[in-house]
C-alpha positions, 0 to 999 in steps of 0.5 A: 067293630061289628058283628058282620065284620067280625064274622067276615073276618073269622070266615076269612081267615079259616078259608085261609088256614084250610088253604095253607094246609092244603098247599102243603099237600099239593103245590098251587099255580100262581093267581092274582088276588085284586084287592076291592076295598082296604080294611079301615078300623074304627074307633067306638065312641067312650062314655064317661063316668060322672064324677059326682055319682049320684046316691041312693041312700035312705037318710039324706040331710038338707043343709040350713042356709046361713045368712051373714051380715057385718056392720061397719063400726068407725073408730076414733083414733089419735096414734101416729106411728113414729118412724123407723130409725135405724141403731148407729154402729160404734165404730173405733177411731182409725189409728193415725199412721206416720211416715215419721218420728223423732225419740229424744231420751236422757237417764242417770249414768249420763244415757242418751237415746235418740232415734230418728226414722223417716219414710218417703213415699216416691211413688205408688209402688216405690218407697225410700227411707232412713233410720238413725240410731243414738245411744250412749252412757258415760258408764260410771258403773261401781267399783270399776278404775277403768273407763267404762263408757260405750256408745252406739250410733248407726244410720241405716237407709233403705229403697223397696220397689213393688212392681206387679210381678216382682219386688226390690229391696236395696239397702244400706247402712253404716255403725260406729260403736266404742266400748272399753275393756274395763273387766280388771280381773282381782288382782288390780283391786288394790293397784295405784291410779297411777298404773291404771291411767297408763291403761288405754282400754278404749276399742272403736268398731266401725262397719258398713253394708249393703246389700239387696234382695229381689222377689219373683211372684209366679215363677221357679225363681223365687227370690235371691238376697246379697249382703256385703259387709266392711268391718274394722276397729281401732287396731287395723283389724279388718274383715270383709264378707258377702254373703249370696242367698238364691232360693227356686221353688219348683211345684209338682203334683202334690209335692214342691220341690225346693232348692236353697243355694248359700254362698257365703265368702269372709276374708279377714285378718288381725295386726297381732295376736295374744302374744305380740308374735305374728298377724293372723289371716284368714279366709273362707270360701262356703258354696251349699246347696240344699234341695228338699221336697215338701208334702203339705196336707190339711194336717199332715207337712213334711219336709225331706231334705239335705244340704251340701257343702264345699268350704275353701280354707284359702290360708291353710290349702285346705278343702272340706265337703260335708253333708248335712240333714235336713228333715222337718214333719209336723201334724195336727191331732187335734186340730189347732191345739195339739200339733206335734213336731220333729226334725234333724236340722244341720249345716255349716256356720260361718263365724266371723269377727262381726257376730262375735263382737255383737255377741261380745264386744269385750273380745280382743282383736287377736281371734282365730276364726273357723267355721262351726259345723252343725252336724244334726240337731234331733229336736221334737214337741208339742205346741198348740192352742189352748183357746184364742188367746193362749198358746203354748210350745214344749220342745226337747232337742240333743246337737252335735257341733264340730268346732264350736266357738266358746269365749274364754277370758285372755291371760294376764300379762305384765309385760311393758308396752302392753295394748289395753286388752293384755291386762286379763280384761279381754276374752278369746274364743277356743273351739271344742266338740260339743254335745247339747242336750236342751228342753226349751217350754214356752206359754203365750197369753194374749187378750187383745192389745190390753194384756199380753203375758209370756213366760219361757225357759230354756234348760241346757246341758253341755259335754265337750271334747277337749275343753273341761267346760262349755265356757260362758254357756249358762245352764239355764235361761228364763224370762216373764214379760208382759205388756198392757194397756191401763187406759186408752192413753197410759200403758207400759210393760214389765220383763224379768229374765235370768241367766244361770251361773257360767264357768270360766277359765283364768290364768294369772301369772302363776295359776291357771283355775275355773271359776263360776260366774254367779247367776242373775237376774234383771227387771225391766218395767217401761210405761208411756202415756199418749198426750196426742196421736202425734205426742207421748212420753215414757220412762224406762226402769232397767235392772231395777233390783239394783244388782251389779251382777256380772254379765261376763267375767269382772265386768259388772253392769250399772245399777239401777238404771231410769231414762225418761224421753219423748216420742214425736210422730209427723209428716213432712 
């Protein structure tokens, strides 16, 4: 800006302060300003500072000019650089799945087994299958005057359909099993071929089921399963039972609340009991529910629920509601190997000829049946991983059980026209209130499939109501097992378990007394070897120590037992 301006605009503004001081003092008439020519501003021209200032210094240097020169050299050379080749992966040869196989074995004591499986691919999403089952021996156990033999054949078959929002299950099956009341108690040690071939021990089960399961993915209606099955034996005994299982699962926020149904309807009856007095009935109508509500974190599940039910005895008019626990909560210390755990679980259990037949098939056919209810069992421990390949699982656990079932070897009685199972070589199942304290210890090793090694034990300890023992219940149970891979065609297993000592109460003609069933031990060894993918061999090593220990009272089991056999697998 210039100095004339800057001075005109100084004068004008003091003549413009003088005036507004005066207008206070005396008040102006209106005037018109006429404005000649705006004020423009201008913009002085910028000088700019050199970036290399120049230097007035008194030593300065002059740089030496430097000359290069490069002289082009040609090498010889006869090097070929090979070209890449990229490392080859061994990779294993895939394991040739079958739809199919057929096992065909034979052993001493007159054992066979053949086993017979085939599966039909019906469709992408539908499948059907069957499975056959053989095994039987002659007996001929030690000792034993009365025929001993067993057989065991059943034939199963089996629909599944997976659609993409559901999937369906049907099946079915039939079994045929003889077995023989050959546990003669003391007394007949010295009795006359004679007497005993009057004695016709021989009992035959025969049963049927089917049934079906349906699964629902994404929906409140998880999945529902039916069971019905038909049982009878040699004796018109006969028992029918169908059992309904529906499960909902209802996901909150955090939380998922599910509800476990459980109907369950058994029907039964027996042509006579112990004393040739009168036919037994029975029949039972369980209905349960069983809601909870389960909380899932990283480290942290809890479950908290309860189970209702409602049983129906329809043969004594009589109608029962119970409630039950149902508490679950396990969490990680330390990540994967230490996880703590405990619970109180309960329920009702309905007992049936079946599950006691398949537990004991020495029963006569003249049982009481009742339901067992579980009032609470406490159960806590510690399980986890020490690496990879072990894990290990401690547990210690105290129950109440209201009418527990416990087999109790049948009375003699000498009386003529008596059925094979009246001679004291039969037992009953009595039912008491029993308390059951256990620790149950488990450790697991499992370096892929060339060796795996288990070893559990089981220790029990027993107090009832009524009854002076918990009878045929073993205070302790143990057993090792291993399987392993010698070569890539040999392999085999070996397992060794023990049962402690059980009491038992028998009452002959005159006397009624306890007495201990010993404690044993069986050793089991197998090994097979892999001719083809589709053929193999095996052999079979059963109580190897060659004890004829009692399994049950005065029924000895066969020594040492071999079988030897093939397995073919195929497609049709």
């Amino acid at each position: 800006m210039s100095k004339k301006r800057i001075v005109l605009f100084s004068f004008t503004t003091i003549l413009l302060f003088n005036f507004s001081m005066f207008s206070q003092e005396k008040e102006l008439d209106t005037e018109v300003v006429n404005i000649v020519k705006p004020y423009t501003p201008t913009i002085s021209d910028a000088f700019k500072v050199k970036e290399t200032p120049s230097l007035n210094d008194s030593i300065s240097t002059t740089k030496k000019e430097v000359k290069y020169s490069i002289f082009s050299v040609p090498v010889a050379s006869t090097f070929t650089p090979a070209k890449g080749k990229a490392t080859t992966v061994e990779k294993a040869k895939p394991v040739k799945l079958y739809d199919n196989y057929a096992t065909l074995g034979f052993g001493n004591y007159t054992s066979i087994l053949g086993e017979f499986y085939s599966n039909f691919e019906l469709s992408r999403t539908d499948n059907a299958g069957f499975f056959f089952r053989h095994n039987s021996s002659q007996g001929d156990i030690k000792g034993v005057k009365l025929d001993n033999k067993y057989y065991d054949t059943s034939l199963d078959a089996n629909y599944t359909s997976r659609q993409k929002d559901a999937t369906y299950r049907l099946e079915a099956g039939v079994e045929h099993q003889l077995y023989n009341w050959y546990g003669l108690p003391e007394e007949f040690a010295v009795i006359v071929d004679e007497l005993t071939s009057q004695i016709d021990p021989k009992q035959n089960y025969i049963s049927g089921y089917a049934g079906g399961s349906i699964a629902l993915d994404d929906s409140f209606f998880e999945r529902a399963a039916l069971n019905v099955r038909y049982l009878t034996d040699a004796f018109s005994s006969s028992e029918f039972n169908a059992v309904l299982k529906p499960e909902f699962s209802f996901p909150l926020e955090n939380l998922t609340l599910k509800i476990d149904g459980d109907i369950d309807y058994l029907s039964g009856s027996f042509d006579k009991n112990y004393q040739n007095t009168s036919d037994i009935k029975y029949s039972y109508l369980n209905a349960g529910l069983a809601p909870s509500i389960t909380f899932v974190n990283d480290d942290l599940s809890v479950s908290l629920g309860v189970a209702a039910y409602v049983s129906l005895d329809s043969e004594n008019n009589n109608t029962d509601f119970s409630l039950y626990p149902r508490l679950n909560a396990s969490y990680r210390l330390l990540d994967e190997t230490v996880i703590v755990y405990g619970g109180v679980e309960g329920g009702l259990q309905q007992n049936s000829y079946y599950n006691f037949k398949e537990e004991n098939p020495f029963i006569s056919p003249t049982l009481n049946i009742a339901p067992t209810k579980k009032l609470y069992e406490g159960f806590g421990g510690v399980k986890g991983k020490l690496s990879n390949s072990v894990a290990y699982n401690i547990r210690a656990s105290y129950g109440k059980d209201e009418n527990r079932p416990l087999f109790q070897i049948n009375p003699l009685r000498l009386y003529t026209g008596l059925e094979g199972y009246q001679y004291g070589n039969s037992f009953n199942v009595v039912y008491d209130d029993v308390n059951t304290l256990s620790f149950f210890g488990e450790l697991k090793v499992e370096v892929s499939d060339v060796f795996s090694f288990g070893i559990d034990a089981n220790y029990y300890s027993y107090s009832t109501n009524l009854q002076e023992e918990a009878w045929n219940l073993p205070d302790l149970k143990a057993s090792i097992f291993s399987n392993f891979s010698i070569t890539e065609k040999l392999y085999g297993g070996a397992s060794i378990f023990y049962v402690g000592e059980r009491k038992d109460l028998y009452t002959d003609l005159s006397i009624t007394q306890k007495v201990t069933v010993d404690g044993y031990v069986d050793a089991n060894l197998h090994f097979g070897y892999r001719f083809t993918d589709r053929l193999s061999a095996f052999v079979k090593g059963s109580n190897l120590f060659g004890d004829n220990y009692q399994k049950w009272l005065n029924y000895p089991v066969q020594g040492i037992q071999g079988l030897a056999g093939v397995t073919y697998k195929f497609d049709w």
